[in-house]
N, C-alpha and C positions, 0 to 999 in steps of 0.2 A: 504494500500500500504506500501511496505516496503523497504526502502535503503537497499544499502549493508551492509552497517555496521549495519543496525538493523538485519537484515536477523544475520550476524554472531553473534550478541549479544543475539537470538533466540537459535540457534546453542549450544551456550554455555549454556545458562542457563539447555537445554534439557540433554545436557550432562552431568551436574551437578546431576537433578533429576536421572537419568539414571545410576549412577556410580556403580558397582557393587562392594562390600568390598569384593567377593570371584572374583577368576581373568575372568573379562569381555569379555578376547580377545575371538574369533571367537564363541562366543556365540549368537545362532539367535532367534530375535525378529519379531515376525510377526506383521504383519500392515494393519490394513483394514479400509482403510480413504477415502473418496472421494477425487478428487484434488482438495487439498488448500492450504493454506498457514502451514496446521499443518502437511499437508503431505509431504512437502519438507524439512520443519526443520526438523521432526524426521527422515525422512531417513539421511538425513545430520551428525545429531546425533550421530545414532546410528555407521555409517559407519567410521566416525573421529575417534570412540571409538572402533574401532577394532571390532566392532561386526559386524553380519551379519543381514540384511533385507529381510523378506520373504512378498513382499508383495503380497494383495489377494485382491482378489473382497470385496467391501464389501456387493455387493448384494446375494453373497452366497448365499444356503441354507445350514439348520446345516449338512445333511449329506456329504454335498461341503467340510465344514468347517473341520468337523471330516477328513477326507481323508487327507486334505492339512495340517493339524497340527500333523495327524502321522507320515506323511511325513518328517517334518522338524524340529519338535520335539524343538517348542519354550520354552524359558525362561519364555517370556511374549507373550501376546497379546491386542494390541493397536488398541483401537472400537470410533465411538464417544461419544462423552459426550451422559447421558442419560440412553446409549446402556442396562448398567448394572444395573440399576432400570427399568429396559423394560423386561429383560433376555432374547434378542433379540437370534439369531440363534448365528452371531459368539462367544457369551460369555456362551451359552451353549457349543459350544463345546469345551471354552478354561477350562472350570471347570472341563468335564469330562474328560480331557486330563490331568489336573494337571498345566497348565501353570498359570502361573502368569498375572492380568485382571488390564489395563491401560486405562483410560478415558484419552482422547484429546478434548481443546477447543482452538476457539483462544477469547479473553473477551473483544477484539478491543485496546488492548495495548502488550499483552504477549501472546506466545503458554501457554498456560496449561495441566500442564499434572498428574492429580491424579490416586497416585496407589492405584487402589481398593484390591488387594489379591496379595502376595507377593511369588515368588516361590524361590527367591534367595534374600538374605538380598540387601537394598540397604544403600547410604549413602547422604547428601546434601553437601559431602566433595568434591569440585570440583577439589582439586589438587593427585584425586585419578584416576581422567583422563587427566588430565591436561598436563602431559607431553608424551599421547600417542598419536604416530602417526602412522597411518594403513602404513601395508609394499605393497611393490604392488604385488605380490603375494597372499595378503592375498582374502577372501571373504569375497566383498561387498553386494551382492544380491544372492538372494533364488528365481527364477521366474520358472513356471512349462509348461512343455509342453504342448498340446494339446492330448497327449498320444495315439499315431495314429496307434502302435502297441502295443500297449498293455494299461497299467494303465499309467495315464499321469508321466512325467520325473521330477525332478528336476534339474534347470540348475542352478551350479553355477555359478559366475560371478566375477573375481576376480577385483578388483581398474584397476590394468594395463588394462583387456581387455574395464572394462567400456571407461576409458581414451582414449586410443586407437579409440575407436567407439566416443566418442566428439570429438576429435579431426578432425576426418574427418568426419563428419556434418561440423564444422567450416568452415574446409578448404573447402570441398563439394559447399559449397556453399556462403562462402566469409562471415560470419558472422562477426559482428561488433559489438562496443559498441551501436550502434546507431540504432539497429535492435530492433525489439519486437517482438516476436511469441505469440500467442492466441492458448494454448494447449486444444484441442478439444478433444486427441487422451486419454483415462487414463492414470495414471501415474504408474499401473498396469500392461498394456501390455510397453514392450520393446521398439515399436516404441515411446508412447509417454515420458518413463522417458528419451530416450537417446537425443529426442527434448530438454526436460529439461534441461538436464546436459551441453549441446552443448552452451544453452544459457547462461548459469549459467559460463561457463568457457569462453565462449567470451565477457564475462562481458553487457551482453545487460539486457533487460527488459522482463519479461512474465506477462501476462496478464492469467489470470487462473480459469477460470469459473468452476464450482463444475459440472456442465451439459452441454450442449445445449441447449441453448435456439433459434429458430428460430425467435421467436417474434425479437431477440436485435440483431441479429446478426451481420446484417452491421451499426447499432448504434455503437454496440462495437466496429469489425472493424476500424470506422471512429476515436472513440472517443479517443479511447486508442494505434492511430499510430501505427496499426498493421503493419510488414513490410514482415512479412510469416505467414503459418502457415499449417499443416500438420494432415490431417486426411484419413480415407477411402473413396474407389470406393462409398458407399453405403454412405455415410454421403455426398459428393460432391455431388450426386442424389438429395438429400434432400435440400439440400442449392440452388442447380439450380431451386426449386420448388418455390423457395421464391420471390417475386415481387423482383423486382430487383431494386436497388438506381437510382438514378438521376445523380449519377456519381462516379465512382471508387472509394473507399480510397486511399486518393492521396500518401500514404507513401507505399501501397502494391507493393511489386517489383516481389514476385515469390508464386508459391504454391506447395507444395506436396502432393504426393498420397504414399501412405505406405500401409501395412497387407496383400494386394492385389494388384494382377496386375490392372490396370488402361486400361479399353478399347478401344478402337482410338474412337471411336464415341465420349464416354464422354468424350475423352483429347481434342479434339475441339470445343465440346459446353463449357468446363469452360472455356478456352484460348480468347473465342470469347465474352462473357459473362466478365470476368475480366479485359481481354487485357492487361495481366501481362502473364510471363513465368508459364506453370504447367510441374512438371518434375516429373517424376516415379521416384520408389525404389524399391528395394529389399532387404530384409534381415531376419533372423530367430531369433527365442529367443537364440539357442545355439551358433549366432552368435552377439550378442548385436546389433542387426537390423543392422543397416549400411553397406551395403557391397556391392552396385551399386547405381547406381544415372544417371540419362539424365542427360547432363551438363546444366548451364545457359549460355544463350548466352554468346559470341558470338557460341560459341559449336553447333553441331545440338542437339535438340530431334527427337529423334525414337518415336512415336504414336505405343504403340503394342510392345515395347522395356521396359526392366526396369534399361537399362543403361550399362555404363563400370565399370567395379570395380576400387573401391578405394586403400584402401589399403591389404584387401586381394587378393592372387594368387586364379583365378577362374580356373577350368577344367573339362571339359564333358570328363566324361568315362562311358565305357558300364559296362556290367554287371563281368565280371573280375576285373574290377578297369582299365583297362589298358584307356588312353588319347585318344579322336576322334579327326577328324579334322575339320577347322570350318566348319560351315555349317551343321554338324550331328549331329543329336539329341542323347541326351545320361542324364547320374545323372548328374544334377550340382553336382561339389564337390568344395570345398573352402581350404585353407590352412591360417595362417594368426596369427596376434596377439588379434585379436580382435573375435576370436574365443574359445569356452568354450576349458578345458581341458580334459571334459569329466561328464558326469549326475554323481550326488549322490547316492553312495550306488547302482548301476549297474553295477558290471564288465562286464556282458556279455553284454548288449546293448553297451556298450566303445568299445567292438571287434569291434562288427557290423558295426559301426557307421565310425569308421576310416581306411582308407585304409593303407595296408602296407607304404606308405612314407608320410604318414602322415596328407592326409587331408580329414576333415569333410566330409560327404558322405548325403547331403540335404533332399535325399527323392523325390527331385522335376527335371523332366525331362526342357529340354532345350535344347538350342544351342547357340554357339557363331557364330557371323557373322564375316567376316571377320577383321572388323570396333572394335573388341571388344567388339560390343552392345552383351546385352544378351535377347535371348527371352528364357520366360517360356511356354512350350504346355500344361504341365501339370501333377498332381499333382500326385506323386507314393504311397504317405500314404492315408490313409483312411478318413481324416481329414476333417470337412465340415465347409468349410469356409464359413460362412454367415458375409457378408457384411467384412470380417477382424478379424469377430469373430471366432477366431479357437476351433470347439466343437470336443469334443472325442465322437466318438461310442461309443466305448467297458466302457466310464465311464457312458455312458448312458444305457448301456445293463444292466450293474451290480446293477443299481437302480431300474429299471423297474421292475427287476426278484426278489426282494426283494417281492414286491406283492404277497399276498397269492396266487392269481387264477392264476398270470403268471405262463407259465412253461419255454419260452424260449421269448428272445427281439432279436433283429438286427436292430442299426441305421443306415440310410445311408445317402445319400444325395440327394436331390430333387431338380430340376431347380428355379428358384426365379428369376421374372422379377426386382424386388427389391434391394435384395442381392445377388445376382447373385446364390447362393446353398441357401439353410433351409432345417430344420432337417425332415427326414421321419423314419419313425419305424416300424416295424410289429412286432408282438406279436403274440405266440400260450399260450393259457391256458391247466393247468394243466385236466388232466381224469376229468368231472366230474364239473368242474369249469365253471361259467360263471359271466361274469363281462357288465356292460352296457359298451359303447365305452364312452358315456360325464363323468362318472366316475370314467372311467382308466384316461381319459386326467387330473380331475380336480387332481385325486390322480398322478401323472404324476407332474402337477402345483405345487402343495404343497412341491415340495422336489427339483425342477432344479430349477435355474435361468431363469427369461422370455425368455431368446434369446436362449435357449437351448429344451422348451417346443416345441415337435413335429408340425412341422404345417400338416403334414399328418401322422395320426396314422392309421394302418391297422390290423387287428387281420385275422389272418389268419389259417390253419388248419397246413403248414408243412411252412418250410423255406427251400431255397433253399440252397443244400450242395455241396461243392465238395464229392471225392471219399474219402478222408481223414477226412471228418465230420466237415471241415474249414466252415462258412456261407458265402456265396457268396454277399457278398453287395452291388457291383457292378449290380448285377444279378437282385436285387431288386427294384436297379435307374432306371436301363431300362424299366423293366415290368411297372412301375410306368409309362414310357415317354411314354408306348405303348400303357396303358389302360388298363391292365392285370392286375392289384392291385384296386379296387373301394372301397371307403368310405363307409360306411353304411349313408344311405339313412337319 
């Protein structure tokens, strides 16, 4: 456990090791930590010091890894201890990249942080950062899209918009010093660092378990005065599975649901089951999560709502850009300060994305109600959200097709009593080719992440096309809901 003042005397020291003698500002460092305590100092770190944070799964696999580090074209890359005597995936691919390979521990007194291979000289001079302070303009974070149209995005994220987005979580939802959150959510995706940050700036307490554990859950809960805490539709499922305590934690006051819309059915069995407030959200990576909320009481919750926006301007418009009225389903679009300025290195997806007077254009259909509440119908990009996990097709196509025998992939998306979507795929082989189906999946395994591994793979003879030779994926989910697509036996 760590005070503040340790927590900032962490901070420091990392900054110290970290100091670049050629100029450090807006230099990004990638990060693939599980949530710990090494993972919030070094983003801390690296972000006081004017550099940028790209952080990543660390369950990657290397060709994950390779992708995300072309992408963002680190200085360094920060694995755990060990990693690099393993020559585990992320540090294969930070070698053939050229970046520079950093071991993180914590030794139950200090972060440690050894630099195994160096790409930029450093120094242990800490007043070579000492008196820098990040602008708010500048870039704090590197987080990447789900890539729904194409290959996944990079979103930057500058200090201001982060700020902006804790701030209202704070206000959102009345945080205090007196508050603890138990971060469930990684500190990877969006929703769970701006958790983080919210707490961290309203000066409370986090509790920060490297996993989930089911076994400890309401131990922990109880033990460590949890008073929120905010995860997925599909982790709540999970938690509702669990024998339930003998009596509430008496310090829980509210809960969150984020990544995902939140069902009415399950917003009443947690509600009834905690008899504490559970309140939806809404928000994207390109918008630093936070951008609607169900109030806490005295406020209503909407069941099937994901709230009124905070602090950005929300507006459904159709397909010109032009504003509906409420009640009409149309693009959420957003306006706001806590919205990106725009993905890396993409002028033309930047056209796309922003309407003439300036706001974000989501992707995701809706309506406002009169009341402000926002419902989502549903989802205009291709994106399969499993459980909050948001998976790219087209980066799972470009994998699959790597395979000798493949000739063409199509992911899409499959119904999941579980997760609400999981990954499906069809595959044709090349003239001439044939591959067993437990072969394709296991070579499949060996190169995605587990929650990315097809739960229905189909080989198939053609894939269905439009008239312009686009793959109908849509086209696929259905056949699949119809029975028209069958497993091999």
């Amino acid at each position: 456990m760590l005070s503040w003042s340790q927590l900032e005397h962490q901070v420091k020291l990392l900054q110290s090791k970290l100091a670049f003698t050629s100029d450090f500002t807006q230099r990004t460092i990638a990060v693939a930590l599980p949530n710990s305590i090494e993972l919030v100092s070094i983003f801390l770190a690296i972000t006081r010091s004017r550099g940028i944070a790209a952080l990543l799964n660390p369950g990657n696999k290397e060709s994950e890894f390779d992708f995300y580090l072309d992408d963002v074209d680190p200085v360094m890359v920060i694995v755990s201890k060990g990693e690099n005597d393993m020559n585990s995936d992320s540090v294969r691919a930070a070698k053939r990249h050229g970046s520079g390979i950093a071991e993180c521990s914590w030794n139950g007194q200090d972060v440690v942080l050894d630099i195994i291979a160096q790409k930029v000289r450093t120094t242990s001079d800490y007043s070579v950062v000492s008196g820098i302070e990040p602008l708010e303009n500048d870039i704090a974070l590197l987080l990447h899209t789900s890539g729904t149209t194409g290959r996944p995005k990079a979103v930057p994220l500058a200090h201001k918009t982060l700020d902006v987005s804790a701030k209202n979580v704070c206000n959102g939802y009345n945080l205090k010093e007196d508050d603890r959150t138990m971060l469930l959510t990684p500190l990877f995706h969006v929703a769970g660092l701006l958790a983080c940050l919210a707490t961290l700036k309203s000066q409370g307490a986090i509790f920060l378990p490297p996993r989930y554990s089911p076994k400890s859950f309401w131990q922990d809960l109880t033990e460590h005065n949890v008073t929120w805490y905010t995860t997925t539709p599909t982790m709540h499922r999970l938690i509702l599975q669990l024998p339930p305590p003998e009596s509430v934690p008496p310090r829980l006051r509210f809960i969150r649901c984020s990544s995902s819309p939140l069902p009415p059915a399950l917003f009443y069995e947690l509600e009834s089951r905690f008899r504490v407030p559970v309140v939806d959200s809404y928000g994207l990576t390109e918008t630093s999560s936070f951008c609607t909320t169900n109030p806490l009481p005295p406020g209503p919750r909407l069941p099937g709502s994901v709230g009124i926006p905070q602090v950005p301007e929300i507006s459904i418009r159709d397909e010109a850009g032009a504003p509906l009225d409420a009640g009409v389903e149309g693009e959420i679009c957003m306006r706001g300060q806590n919205i990106m300025k725009g993905y890396l290195n993409d002028s033309d997806a930047n056209v796309r994305v922003f309407t003439k007077d300036g706001f974000f254009r989501t992707g995701d259909f809706g309506y406002l109600d009169a009341n402000k509440y926002l419902f989502i119908t549903a989802r205009i990009r291709e994106s399969i959200n499993k459980g909050g996990e948001k998976i790219s097709p087209v980066e799972l196509d470009s994998i699959v097709t790597q395979h000798p025998a493949v000739a063409e992939a199509a992911t899409f998306a499959v119904p999941d009593d579980i997760y609400g979507q999981d990954v499906g795929m069809a595959v044709t082989l090349r003239q001439g080719e044939l591959v067993e189906h437990s072969k394709l999946r296991r070579w499949i395994r060996d190169r995605v992440s587990a929650h990315k591994v097809p739960a229905k793979l189909f080989i198939v003879q053609d894939l269905p096309k439009t008239a312009t030779g686009k793959t109908q994926r849509q086209l696929l989910s259905q056949m699949v809901a119809d029975g028209k697509l069958a497993l091999p036996i």
